[in-house]
C-alpha angles and dihedrals in degrees: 000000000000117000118243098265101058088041084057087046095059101051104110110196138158123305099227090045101053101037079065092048090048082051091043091054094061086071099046119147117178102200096048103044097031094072103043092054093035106028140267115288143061106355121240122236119267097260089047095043081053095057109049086039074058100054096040092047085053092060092040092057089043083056089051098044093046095052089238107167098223087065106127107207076188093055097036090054092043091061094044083057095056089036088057086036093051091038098062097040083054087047101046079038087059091040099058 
């Protein structure tokens, strides 16, 4: 099985879309966006947040790609924001 990081490396996704996500990330913060994607509560840990922004952002760009009419570009960028966030705090975390 892959590890998060590489999963999160292999996701090809629009230019434009992810450029905002990259501008979006500057600005993480992890106790003000998790919550509102995930749910309010006692925050996961970085791997498992990953994992379940991975998941989401998975049926969000299913629903892009399928032209369903519920599909949110606000929310999908939103979660590619906290997927690059959380991505750079797991990787600094592995790196210490």
């Amino acid at each position: 099985m892959q590890d998060l990081l590489s999963m999160l490396h292999a996701i090809r996704r629009p230019t434009l879309l992810m450029r905002a996500a990259r501008i979006g990330a500057e600005d993480y913060r992890r106790s003000v966006h998790l919550p509102r994607l995930l749910g309010y509560g006692v925050l996961p840990r970085h791997g498992a947040a990953l994992l379940k922004l991975i998941e989401l952002e998975a049926d969000l760009n299913s629903q892009r790609t399928g032209g369903d009419t519920s599909y949110s570009l606000i929310k999908h960028v939103d979660v590619l924001i906290a997927m690059l966030g959380e991505a750079r705090v797991l990787r600094a975390s592995q790196a210490a």
